[in-house]
C-alpha positions in Angstrom: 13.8 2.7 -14.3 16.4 0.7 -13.0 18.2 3.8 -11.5 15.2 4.6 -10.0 15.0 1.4 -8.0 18.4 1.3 -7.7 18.4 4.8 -5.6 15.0 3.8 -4.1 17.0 1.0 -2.0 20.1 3.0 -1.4 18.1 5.7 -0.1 18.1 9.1 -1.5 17.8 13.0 -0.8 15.0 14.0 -3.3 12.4 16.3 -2.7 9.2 14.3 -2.9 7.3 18.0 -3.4 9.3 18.8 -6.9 10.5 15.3 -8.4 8.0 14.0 -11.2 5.2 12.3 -9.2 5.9 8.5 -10.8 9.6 8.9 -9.8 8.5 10.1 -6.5 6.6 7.0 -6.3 8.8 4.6 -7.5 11.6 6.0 -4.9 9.1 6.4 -1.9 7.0 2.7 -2.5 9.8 0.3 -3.2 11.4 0.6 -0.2 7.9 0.8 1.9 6.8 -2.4 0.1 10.2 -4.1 0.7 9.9 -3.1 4.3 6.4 -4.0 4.8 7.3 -6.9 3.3 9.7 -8.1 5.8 7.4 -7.1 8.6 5.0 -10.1 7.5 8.1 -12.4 6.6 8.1 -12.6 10.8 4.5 -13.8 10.8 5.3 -16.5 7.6 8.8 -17.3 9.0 7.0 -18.3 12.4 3.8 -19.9 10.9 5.8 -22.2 8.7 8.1 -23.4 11.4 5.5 -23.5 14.1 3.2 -25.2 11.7 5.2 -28.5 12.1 4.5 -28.7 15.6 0.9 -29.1 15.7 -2.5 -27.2 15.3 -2.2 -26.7 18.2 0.8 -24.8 18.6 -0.8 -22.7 15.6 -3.8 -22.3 17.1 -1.8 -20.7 19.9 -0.3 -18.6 17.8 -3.6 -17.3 16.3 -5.1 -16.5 19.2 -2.0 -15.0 20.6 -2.0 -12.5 17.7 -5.7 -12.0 18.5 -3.9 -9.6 21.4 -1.1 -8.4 19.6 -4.2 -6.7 16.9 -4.5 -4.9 19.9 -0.8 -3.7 20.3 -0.5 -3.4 15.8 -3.8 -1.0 16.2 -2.1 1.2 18.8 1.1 1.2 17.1 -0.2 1.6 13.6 -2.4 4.5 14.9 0.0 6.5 16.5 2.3 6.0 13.4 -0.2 7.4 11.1 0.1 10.4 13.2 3.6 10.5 13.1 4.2 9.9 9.4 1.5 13.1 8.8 3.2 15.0 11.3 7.2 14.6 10.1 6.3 14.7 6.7 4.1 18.0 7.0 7.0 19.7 9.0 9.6 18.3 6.6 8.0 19.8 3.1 7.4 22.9 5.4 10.9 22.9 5.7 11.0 22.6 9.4 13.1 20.3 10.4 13.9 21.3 14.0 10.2 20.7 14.8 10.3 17.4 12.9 13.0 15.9 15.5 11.0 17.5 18.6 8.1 15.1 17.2 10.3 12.2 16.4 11.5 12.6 20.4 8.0 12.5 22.1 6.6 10.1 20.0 9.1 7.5 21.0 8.7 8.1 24.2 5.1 8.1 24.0 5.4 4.0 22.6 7.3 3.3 25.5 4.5 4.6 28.4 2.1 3.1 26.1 3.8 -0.6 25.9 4.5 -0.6 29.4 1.0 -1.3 30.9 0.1 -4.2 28.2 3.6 -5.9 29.1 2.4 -6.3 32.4 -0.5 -7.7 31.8 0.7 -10.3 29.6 3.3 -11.3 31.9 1.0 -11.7 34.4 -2.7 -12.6 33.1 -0.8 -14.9 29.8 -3.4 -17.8 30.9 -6.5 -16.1 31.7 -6.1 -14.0 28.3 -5.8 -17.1 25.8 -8.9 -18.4 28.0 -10.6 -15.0 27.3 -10.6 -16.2 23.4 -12.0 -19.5 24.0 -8.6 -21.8 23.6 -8.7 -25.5 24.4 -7.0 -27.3 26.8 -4.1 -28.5 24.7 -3.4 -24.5 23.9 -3.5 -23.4 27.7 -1.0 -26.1 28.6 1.5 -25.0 26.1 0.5 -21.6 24.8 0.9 -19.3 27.8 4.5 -18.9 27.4 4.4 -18.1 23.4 2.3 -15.5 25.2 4.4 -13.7 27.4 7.4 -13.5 25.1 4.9 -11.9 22.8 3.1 -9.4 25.2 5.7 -8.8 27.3 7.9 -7.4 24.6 5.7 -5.7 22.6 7.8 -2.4 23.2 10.0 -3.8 20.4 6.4 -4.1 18.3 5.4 -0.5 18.9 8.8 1.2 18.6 9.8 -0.8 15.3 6.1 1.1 14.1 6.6 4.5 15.0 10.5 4.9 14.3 9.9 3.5 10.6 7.2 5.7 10.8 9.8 9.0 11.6 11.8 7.7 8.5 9.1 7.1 6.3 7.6 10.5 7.4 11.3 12.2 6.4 11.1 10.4 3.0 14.2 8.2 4.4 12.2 5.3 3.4 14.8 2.9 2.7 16.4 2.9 6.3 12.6 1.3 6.8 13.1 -1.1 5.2 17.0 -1.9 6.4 15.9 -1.7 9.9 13.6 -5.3 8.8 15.8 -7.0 6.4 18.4 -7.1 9.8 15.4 -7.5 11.8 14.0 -10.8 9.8 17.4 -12.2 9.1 18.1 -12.4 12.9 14.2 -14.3 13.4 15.1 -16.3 10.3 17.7 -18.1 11.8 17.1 -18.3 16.0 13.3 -19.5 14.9 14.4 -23.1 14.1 17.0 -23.6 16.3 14.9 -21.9 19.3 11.7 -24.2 18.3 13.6 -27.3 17.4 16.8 -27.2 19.4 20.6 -27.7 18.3 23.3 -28.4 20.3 23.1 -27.1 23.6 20.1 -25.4 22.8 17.3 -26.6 23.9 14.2 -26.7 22.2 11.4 -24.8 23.5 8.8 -25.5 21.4 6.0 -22.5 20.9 7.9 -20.4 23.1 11.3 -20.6 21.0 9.3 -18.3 17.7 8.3 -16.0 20.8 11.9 -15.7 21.9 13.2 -15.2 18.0 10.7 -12.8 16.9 11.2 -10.7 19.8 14.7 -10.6 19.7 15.1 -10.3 16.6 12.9 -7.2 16.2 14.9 -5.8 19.9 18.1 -5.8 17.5 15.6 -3.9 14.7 15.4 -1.2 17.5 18.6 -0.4 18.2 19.7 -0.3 14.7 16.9 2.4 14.6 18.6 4.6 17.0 21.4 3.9 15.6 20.3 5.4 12.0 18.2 8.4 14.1 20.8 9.6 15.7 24.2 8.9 13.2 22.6 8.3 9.5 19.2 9.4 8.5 19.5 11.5 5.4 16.4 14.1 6.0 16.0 13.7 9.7 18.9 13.4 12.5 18.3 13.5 16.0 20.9 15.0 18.6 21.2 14.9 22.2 19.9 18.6 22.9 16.5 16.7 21.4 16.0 14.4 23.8 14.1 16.5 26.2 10.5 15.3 27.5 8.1 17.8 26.2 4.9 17.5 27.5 3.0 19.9 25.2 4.4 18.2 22.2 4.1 14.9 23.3 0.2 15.7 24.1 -0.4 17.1 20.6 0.8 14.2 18.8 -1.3 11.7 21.2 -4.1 14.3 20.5 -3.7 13.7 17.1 -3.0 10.0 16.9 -6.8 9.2 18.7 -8.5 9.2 15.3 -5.5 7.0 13.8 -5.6 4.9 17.0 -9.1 4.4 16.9 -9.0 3.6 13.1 -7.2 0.6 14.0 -8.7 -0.6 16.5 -11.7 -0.6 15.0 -10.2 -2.9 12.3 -8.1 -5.1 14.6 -11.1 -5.6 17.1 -13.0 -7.0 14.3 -10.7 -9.7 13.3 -10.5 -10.3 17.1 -14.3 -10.7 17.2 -13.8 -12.7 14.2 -11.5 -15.0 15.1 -13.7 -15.3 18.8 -16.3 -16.5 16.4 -14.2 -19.0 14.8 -12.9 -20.5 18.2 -16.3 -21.6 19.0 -16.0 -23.2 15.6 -13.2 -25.1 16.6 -9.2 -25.3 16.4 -9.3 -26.5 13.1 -10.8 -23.3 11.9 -8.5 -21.2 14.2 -5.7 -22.9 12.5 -6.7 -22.6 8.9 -7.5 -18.7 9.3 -4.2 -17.9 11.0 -2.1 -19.4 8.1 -4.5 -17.8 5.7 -4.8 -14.8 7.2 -0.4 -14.9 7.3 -0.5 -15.7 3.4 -2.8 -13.4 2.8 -1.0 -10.2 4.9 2.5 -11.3 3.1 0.8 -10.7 -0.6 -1.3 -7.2 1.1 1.9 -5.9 2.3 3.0 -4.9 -0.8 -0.4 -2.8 -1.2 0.0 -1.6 1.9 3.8 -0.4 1.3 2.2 1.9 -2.1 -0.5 3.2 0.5 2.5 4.6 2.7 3.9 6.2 0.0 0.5 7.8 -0.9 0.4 9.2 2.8 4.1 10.5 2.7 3.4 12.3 -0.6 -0.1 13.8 0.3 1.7 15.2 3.9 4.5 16.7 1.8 2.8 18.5 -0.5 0.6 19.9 1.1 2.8 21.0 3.7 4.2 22.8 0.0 1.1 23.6 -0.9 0.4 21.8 -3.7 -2.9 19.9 -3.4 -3.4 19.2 -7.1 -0.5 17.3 -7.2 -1.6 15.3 -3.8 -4.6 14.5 -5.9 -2.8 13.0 -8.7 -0.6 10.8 -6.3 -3.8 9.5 -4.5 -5.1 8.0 -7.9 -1.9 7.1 -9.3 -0.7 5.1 -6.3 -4.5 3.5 -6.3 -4.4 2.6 -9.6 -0.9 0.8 -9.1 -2.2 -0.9 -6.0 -5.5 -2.1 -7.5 -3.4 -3.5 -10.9 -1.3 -5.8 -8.1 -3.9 -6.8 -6.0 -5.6 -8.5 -9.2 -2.7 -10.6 -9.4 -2.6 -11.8 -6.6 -6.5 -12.7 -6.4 -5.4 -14.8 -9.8 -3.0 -16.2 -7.6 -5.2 -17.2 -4.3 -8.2 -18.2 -7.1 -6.3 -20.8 -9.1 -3.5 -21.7 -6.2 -5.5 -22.0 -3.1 -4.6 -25.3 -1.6 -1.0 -25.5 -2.5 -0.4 -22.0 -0.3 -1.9 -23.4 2.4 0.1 -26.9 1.9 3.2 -25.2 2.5 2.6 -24.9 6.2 0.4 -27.6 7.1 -0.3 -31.2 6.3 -3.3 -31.6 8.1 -5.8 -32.0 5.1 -8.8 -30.9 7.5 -6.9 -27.1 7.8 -5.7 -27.2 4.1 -9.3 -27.7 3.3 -10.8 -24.4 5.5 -7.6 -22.1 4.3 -8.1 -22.4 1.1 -11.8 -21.8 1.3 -10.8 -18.5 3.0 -8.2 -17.8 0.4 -10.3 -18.0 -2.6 -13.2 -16.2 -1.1 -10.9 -13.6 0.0 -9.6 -13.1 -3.1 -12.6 -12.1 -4.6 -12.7 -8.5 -2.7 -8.8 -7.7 -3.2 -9.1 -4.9 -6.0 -11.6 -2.9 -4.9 -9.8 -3.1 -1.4 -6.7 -2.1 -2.4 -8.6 1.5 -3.2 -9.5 1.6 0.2 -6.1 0.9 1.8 -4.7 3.8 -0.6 -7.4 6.3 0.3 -7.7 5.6 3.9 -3.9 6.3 4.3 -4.4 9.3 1.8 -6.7 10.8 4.4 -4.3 10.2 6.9 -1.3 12.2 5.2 -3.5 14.6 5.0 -4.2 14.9 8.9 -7.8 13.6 8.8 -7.9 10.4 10.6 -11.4 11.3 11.2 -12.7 10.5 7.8 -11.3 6.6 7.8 -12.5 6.3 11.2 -16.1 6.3 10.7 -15.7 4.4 7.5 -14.2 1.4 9.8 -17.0 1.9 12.4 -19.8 1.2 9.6 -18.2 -1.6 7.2 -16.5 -3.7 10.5 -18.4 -3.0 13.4 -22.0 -2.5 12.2 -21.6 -4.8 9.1 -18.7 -7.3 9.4 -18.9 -8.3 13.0 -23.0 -9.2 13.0 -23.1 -10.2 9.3 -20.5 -13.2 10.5 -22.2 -13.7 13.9 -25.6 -14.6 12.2 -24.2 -16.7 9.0 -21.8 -18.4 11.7 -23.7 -19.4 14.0 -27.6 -18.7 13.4 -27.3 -19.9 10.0 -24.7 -22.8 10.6 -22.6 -21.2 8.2 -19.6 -22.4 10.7 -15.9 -21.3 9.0 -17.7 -20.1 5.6 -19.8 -17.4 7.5 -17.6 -15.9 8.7 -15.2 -15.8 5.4 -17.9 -14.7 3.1 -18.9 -11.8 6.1 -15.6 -10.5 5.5 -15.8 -10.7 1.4 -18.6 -8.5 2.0 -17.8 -6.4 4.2 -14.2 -5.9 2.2 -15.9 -5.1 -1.0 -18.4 -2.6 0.4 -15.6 -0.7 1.8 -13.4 -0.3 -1.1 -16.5 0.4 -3.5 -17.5 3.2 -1.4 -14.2 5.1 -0.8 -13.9 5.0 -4.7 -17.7 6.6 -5.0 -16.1 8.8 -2.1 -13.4 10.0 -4.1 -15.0 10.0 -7.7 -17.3 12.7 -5.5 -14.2 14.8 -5.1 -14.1 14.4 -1.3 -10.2 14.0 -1.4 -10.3 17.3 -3.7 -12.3 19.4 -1.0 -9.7 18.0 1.5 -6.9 19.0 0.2 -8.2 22.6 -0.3 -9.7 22.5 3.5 -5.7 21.7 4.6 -4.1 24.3 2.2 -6.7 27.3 2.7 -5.7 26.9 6.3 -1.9 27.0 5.5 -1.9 29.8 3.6 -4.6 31.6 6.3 -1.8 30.9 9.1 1.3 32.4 6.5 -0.9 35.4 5.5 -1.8 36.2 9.2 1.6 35.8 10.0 2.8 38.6 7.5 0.6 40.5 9.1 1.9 39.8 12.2 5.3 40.6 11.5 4.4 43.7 9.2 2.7 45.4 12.5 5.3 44.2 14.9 8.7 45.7 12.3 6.8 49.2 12.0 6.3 49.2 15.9 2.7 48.3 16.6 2.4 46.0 19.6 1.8 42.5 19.4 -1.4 42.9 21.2 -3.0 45.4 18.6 -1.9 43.3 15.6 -3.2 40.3 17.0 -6.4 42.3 17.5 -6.1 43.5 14.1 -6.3 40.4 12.5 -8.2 38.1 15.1 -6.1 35.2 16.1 -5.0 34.1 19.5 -1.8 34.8 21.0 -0.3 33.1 24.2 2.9 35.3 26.4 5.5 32.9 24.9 5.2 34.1 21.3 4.9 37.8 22.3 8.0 37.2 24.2 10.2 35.5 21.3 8.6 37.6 18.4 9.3 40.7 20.6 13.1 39.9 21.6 13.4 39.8 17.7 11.8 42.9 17.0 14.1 44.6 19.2 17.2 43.0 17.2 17.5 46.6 14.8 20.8 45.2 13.4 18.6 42.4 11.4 17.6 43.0 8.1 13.7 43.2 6.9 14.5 39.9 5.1 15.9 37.9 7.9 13.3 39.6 10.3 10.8 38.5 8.7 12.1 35.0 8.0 12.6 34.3 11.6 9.4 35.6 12.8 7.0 33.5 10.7 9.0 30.6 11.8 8.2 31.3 15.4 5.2 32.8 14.6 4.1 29.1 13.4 5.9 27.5 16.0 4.3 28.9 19.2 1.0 30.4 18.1 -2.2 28.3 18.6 -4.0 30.0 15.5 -7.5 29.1 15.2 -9.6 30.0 12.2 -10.6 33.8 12.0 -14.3 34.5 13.2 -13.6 37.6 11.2 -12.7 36.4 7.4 -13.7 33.8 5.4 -11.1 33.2 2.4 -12.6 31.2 -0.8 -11.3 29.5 -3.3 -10.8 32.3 -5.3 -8.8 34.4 -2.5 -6.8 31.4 -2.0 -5.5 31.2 -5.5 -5.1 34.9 -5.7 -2.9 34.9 -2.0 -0.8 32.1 -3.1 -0.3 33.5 -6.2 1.1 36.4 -4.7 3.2 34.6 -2.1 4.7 32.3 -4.8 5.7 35.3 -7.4 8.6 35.7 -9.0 10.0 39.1 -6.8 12.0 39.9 -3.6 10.6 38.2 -0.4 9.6 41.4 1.1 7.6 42.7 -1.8 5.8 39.0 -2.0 5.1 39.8 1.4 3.9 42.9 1.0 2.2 42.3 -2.1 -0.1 39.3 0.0 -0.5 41.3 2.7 -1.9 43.9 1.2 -4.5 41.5 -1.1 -5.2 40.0 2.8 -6.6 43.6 4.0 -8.6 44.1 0.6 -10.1 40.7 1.4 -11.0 41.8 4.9 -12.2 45.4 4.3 -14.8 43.9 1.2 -16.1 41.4 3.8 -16.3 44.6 6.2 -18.1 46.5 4.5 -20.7 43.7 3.3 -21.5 43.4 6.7 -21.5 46.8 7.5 -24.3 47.2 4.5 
């Protein structure tokens, strides 16, 4: 065990598809949890030394982050997309394609970022306004603002490049990238706030002018690592080429993931809106609890991530049973955890909140949201591993409606009307998200017991194995001298002019061998073909186990090959002929 975590922070080379699934867990979650870990040390490192300033200054903090949800949602989305994508082309063995993705999805985080740093360099004010702040905030808060806004390119590119690593299964640069990140924030955030020296102190704006720099400096070491270090994934110059088509696909992708986010990020806005009108006490209170609260989930969150990396892999290898068993492995880890630290909040409310504030009126309201909290925390930590479980497996769908009817049609009004039409104040809103918290995680786990995971991970691999088969068909037709256009015919998929132009400058390469024909056909076969589902033939379980049976034996490639093939046209003459009767 104590190699395990030993290699697990040094980083390793294993292959997450064939390793024994705890090992692979062990090596993938400790570095994710020590990384997410260091990603909420920011927030606590800033709440505890802006917490000596005021309520105030907290407050404007708070309502700050209120925003940033905004920028976290977007980031977070489009790294779900990212992780799925890297980590699918990485157990297919396609690493090429894994650092065309890595490319446009960096550059997509910068377009993205650009357009909110404007308005938060200009509109700082009018937005902290927007959430109801006081007077005191608006005098003092705006420029804590910009700093945050303004840079929140750092924000979004520290998500989606830990994202490429994670992805790759280089999980432990992750986590490097925030341990230099954190260190740097750790020690400008008091002498920025408080001055030393010949530094000034500047207050609210000084933790705006750490964090930020300090994650800029987590950046660069990121291309740093991409480009010089990463174990499974490098990046050269001949892949830093804008490609729209690429870039368009992953943004394609990374709507559901986006708009999973959001959907949970705009609640806690509306949320916290709520608990503005309450007053800044309350504002105060839930931003330090909320902080405590994220530190102790990050941990959960960190085993979710390696859920989502294992479910991409293997199932980019083809083996869904074992996706499966990492889903409920990893959930029951994360739901042992999470009662601990409910323990923890139950019995140790007040003295957590203590730690950043003196002001017994905000002790008092965090610690009511702590222990409330707390109550919801096992069954939730289900949900965080099964939402990111869908998400490995490409269906950002799924989560997203989940989020829709447990935050937006239930959390969000349930907290408006104990708030305010009940005079609930503070404590409706808490006990809103207790139930909304707990509904979720209970009904992801019914999901699950249903077998829904199981019937996605067959939907993903039946379609894998559909693209191979029809692509040794493919290649079959093209190396005995069919044209392209009849085999595509032959087998009803879609074709566009540059894969009949690669597959056919291979074809035409005589000096190849079948083998290494064949090899390098697939590979562009499944590179530039936009296959959609046959209209033709339907495969069922049972063809599915026999194909990959087949394609998995113990024989030559070519007879493999042939051997599938052949079961492929058996499959399609029997449906044939049902029809035809």
């Amino acid at each position: 065990m104590l190699r395990e975590l030993r290699d697990a922070i040094a980083g390793t080379d294993a292959d997450y598809t064939t390793i024994p699934l705890r090992k692979a867990i062990v090596l993938l979650a400790v570095p994710m949890v020590l990384e997410l870990v260091m990603e909420s040390t920011f927030a606590l490192v800033d709440i505890f030394f802006v917490g000596k300033l005021g309520s105030t200054a907290v407050a404007t903090v708070g309502l700050t982050e209120s925003f940033l949800f905004i920028v976290y949602a977007v980031g977070m989305g489009l790294a779900m997309s990212v992780t799925a994508i890297i980590a699918r082309r990485i157990g297919e063995k396609h690493t090429d394609e894994a650092a065309t993705t890595a490319v446009q999805a960096i550059i997509a985080s910068i377009v993205i970022s650009a357009p909110i740093s404007v308005i938060g360099l200009i509109y700082a004010p009018e937005l902290l306004a927007l959430m109801g702040a006081d007077a005191n905030v608006l005098a003092t808060g705006p420029a804590f603002t910009r700093w945050m806004l303004g840079g929140n390119v750092v924000i979004m590119l520290l998500f989606v490049i830990n994202a490429i690593f994670r992805g790759a299964g280089d999980a432990s640069i992750a986590m490097k990238v925030l341990w230099l990140a954190n260190g740097i924030n750790l020690v400008l955030d008091p002498l920025l706030i408080f001055g030393w020296g010949p530094i000034p102190a500047f207050g609210v704006e000084g933790a705006g002018m750490a964090t930020t720099i300090g994650r800029g400096c987590g950046v660069a070491f990121q291309f740093w690592v991409l480009f010089n270090g990463s174990k499974h994934l490098r990046l050269t110059r001949e892949n830093v080429v804008l490609n729209i088509k690429s870039m368009v696909a992953i943004l394609r992708t990374s709507i559901g993931g986006i708009g999973q986010m959001l959907v949970g990020m705009t609640a806690w806005i509306f949320l916290l809106r709520i608990l503005a009108s309450v007053g800044t006490d309350a504002v105060s209170a839930s931003t330090i609890a909320i902080r405590i609260m994220m530190f102790c989930l990050m941990p959960a969150w960190g085993m979710s991530n390696a859920a989502a990396t294992l479910v991409g892999q293997n199932l980019g290898a083809g083996s869904p049973e074992r996706a499966e068993s990492a889903v409920w492995k990893t959930g029951m880890y994360n739901m042992v955890y999470l009662a601990v630290v409910s323990v923890v909040f139950f019995l140790f409310p007040e003295p957590l909140i203590g730690q950043f504030t003196k002001d017994p009126r905000v002790v008092s309201i965090g610690a009511e949201w702590l222990t409330i909290l707390s109550y919801s925390f096992v069954v939730y930590g289900w949900w965080m591993v099964a939402v990111q479980a869908f998400n490995g497996a490409g269906d950002t769908r799924t989560p997203t409606f989940i989020n829709i009817g447990f935050f937006w049609c239930l959390q969000i009004p349930l907290g408006y009307v104990l708030a305010i039409k009940y005079s609930m104040a503070h404590s409706g809103v808490f006990w809103a998200a207790f139930i909304s918290e707990t509904s979720v995680g209970l009904f992801t786990l019914w999901l699950f017991s249903r077998g829904a995971g199981r019937r996605l991970w067959c939907r993903q691999t039946l379609r894998l194995v559909h693209q191979n088969v029809c692509a040794i068909l493919l290649v079959q037709c093209t190396y005995k001298g069919v044209s392209i256009m009849q085999a595509t015919e032959r087998i009803a998929i879609r074709i566009d002019s540059a894969a009949k132009t690669r597959v056919g400058e291979i074809s035409k390469k005589h000096k190849m061998s079948s083998s290494e024909f064949i090899k390098k056909a697939i590979d562009f076969y499944i590179r530039y073909i936009d296959l959609e589902e046959s209209e033709t033939i339907t495969l069922t379980r049972d063809d599915f186990s026999r194909l990959r049976a087949l394609l998995l034996a113990d024989a030559e490639p070519n007879e493999r090959l042939r051997n599938a093939a052949h079961a492929y046209r058996q499959i399609e003459q029997r449906q044939i002929d049902a029809r035809v009767k």
